[in-house]
C-alpha angles and dihedrals in degrees: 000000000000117000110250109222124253118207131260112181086349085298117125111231138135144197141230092260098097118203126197132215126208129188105248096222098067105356097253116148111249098170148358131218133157138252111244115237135235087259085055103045096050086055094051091052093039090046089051088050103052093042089049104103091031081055095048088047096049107115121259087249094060099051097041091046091060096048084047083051091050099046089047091059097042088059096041088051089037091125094050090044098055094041093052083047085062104046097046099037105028091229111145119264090249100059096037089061086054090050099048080046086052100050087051098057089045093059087038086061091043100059090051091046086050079054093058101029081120117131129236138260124242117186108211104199092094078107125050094236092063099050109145096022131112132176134219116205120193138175110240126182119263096210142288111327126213120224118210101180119182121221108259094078101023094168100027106053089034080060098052085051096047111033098050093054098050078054093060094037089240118146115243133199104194112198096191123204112294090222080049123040104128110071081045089051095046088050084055087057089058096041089053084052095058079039099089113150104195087003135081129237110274116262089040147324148128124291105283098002090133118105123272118281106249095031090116144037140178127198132190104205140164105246085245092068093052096084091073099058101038077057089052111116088204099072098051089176126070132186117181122174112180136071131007101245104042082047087054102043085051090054100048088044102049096049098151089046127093101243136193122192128181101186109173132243146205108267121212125205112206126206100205117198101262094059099088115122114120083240094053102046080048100061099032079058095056096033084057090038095056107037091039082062105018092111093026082270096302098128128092104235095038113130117273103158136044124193120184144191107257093233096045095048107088090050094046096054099052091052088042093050093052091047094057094035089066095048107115118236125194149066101016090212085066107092097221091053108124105176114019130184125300119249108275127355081257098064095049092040083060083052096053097047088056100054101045086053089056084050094049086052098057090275107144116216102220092185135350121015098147129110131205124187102315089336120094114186118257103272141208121192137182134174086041109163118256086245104040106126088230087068092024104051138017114292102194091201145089095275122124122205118207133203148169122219139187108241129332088275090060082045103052088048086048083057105050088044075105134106070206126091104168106126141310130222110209120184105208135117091200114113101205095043090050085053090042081056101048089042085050123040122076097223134115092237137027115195108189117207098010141064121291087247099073105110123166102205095232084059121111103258128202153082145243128241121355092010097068151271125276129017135269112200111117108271087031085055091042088052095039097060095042134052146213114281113174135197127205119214114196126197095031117161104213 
């Protein structure tokens, strides 16, 4: 095969370190591409650096036109898209269509937030002292930002890196998941298409209305690489999205840096008293089933846990088990695929491992508990020790963890035992219960009446403790790489 480029300055080029990547599902190679090399990192970061105030001072309409560019030509290669998702991820066809969907109406917001990014006025003359004086406040950006984005939403979470800061006209190095370059690499294609110095985007457009050369990289590189260009001074903004302790490690060694983590949870799903309709055990039962194995586990905000009314308990298993018991595991490329593999043996042998020492420990596996190759079976488990890892930590993985409880005060404590703080789901109708919840709970989002894995991509994003500081979500990321400037106007008659 040959290696498909990755993009240095916007501009396609490879090297002689070839990388190969296999479909997680049976190992076989589905791409190639290449690891840039020192030489070509230092041009893409010196590239982002010299292009950063012609960036900040590109118009509104040129910025939103290219994000309008790049979420036109998502939708028109969806198909593509969602088909190279799958082969390099192992996520289920399904779910990789609603992904490439996803990442088109990010950068589709995106282009209308880069419209309104405006300021504010404040008039000052509230004091005497300040008569005839009015300030304008605007959002500038603070510099080039670099983009570390994990595998299990290799479009998506590239998206809410990327899009937010061409609204802002901020530079961007992306250095995409090792196990997932490809999809990464084939948005770069689309971004050097609405990148057209002297030229204009195709479809229309003024002369030079593309965006400036050097805006954008992407870098396929080993993890191990990373840590030179988080220390870059350079790219004085971060934004990491992956694992606890690498989110950690960037953050204690980029003090002076302004640093964004997502890093994960255990989400936990509670049944609350009042929802207690067949139907509604029913569907609170499906709706957990399927998100806490939609991507074999590997989401975020996936349910983990599930914590249950205690009379309501023995009605709400049997449905849950059914529910996850019908989901349809295999190859990802078969449309009716519901749960496909995880992303490398590895990954599901450290699944493995997890559940049988919750076993060990006096855990019962309800339903599942079996691997094959890099798959593991849908499981339910209950009994499951206060200090097993697979209650404790992030699985990962397509494991549920069941559990009675008292009342929904026990509930909502059950839920912040937890160095996690992603988001909740909470089924209830009740008002003051879904308040008692938000006032409570020590997440970054609370979903009543659904599962803790809903997520609309505008929203502010983002968890407490152990998952993270600061939001994605695309205004929260756009402020979150700029800051205030403000300008005093003085003799102003209001």
């Amino acid at each position: 095969m040959e290696p498909v480029p990755f993009y240095v300055a916007g501009e396609p080029t490879s090297s002689d370190d070839v990388a190969v990547v296999r479909h997680p599902y049976d190992g076989r190679e589905i791409g190639r591409t290449s690891l840039a090399t020192p030489d070509q990192v230092e041009r893409a970061v010196a590239a982002a650096a010299a292009v950063a105030a012609e960036a900040a001072a590109t118009p509104a309409h040129v910025r939103a036109g290219a994000l309008d560019h790049v979420a036109r030509r998502l939708t028109e290669r969806a198909d593509e898209v969602a088909h190279l998702i799958t082969a390099e991820s192992g996520k289920p066809l399904k779910w990789s269509r609603v992904e490439a969907a996803r990442a088109a109406s990010t950068f589709r917001w995106a282009a209308e937030e880069a419209r309104r990014f405006s300021g504010e006025l404040q008039r000052l003359d509230t004091e005497p002292a300040s008569t005839g004086r009015l300030a304008l406040v605007r959002r500038v950006p603070k510099g080039p930002v670099l983009g570390i984005t994990p595998f299990n939403f290799p479009l998506n979470l590239v998206a809410h890196k990327v899009a937010p800061a061409l609204a802002v006209g901020a530079p961007i190095v992306v250095k995409p998941a090792p196990t997932t370059p490809l999809t990464a690499l084939l948005l770069g294609e689309l971004l050097a298409e609405a990148t057209a110095p002297g030229g204009s985007l195709p479809g229309g457009g003024l002369p030079g209305d593309g965006l400036p050369a050097g805006m954008f990289s992407v870098l396929p590189l080993p993890n191990d690489r990373a840590a030179a260009l988080v220390d870059d001074p350079r790219l004085p903004v971060v934004s990491f999205t992956g694992s606890g302790p690498v989110g950690a490690a960037i953050r204690r060694s980029a003090p002076d840096k302004h640093v964004t983590l997502e890093l994960g949870g255990n989400a936990a799903a509670v049944i609350c008293s009042d929802w207690a309709a067949d139907e509604e055990l029913t569907w609170a039962a499906r709706r957990i089933a399927t998100f806490g194995n939609y991507q074999a586990g590997q989401s975020c905000i996936a349910v983990q846990r599930v914590f249950v009314h205690e009379w309501l308990f023995d009605g709400f298993l049997p449905r849950l088990v059914e529910a996850v018991t019908q989901l349809c595991t295999g190859d990802p490329f078969d449309e009716t695929t519901d749960v496909g593999p995880l992303i490398d043996v590895a990954a599901a042998e450290r699944v493995e491992h997890w559940v049988d020492e919750a076993v060990r420990a006096g855990a019962t596996v309800v339903t599942g508990g079996r691997r094959d190759g890099a798959s593991y079976l849908p499981t339910v488990l209950t009994g499951v020790p206060a200090d097993a890892r697979v209650r404790t930590e992030e699985v990962f993985g397509p494991v549920l963890v069941v559990e009675s409880v008292a009342d929904e005060p026990a509930a909502f404590a059950a839920v912040n035992d937890s160095v996690y703080g992603l988001q909740a789901g909470v089924f209830t109708h009740n008002l003051k219960t879904a308040f008692e919840a938000d006032r409570t709970l020590r997440v970054g989002g609370v979903i009543i009446g659904d599962v803790p894995s809903y997520r609309a991509d505008q929203m502010p994003y983002g968890g407490m403790k152990g998952s993270g500081v600061g939001r994605e979500g695309l205004r929260s990321a756009m402020d979150d790489y700029t800051e205030p400037r403000v300008l005093v106007l003085t003799g102003i008659e209001l």
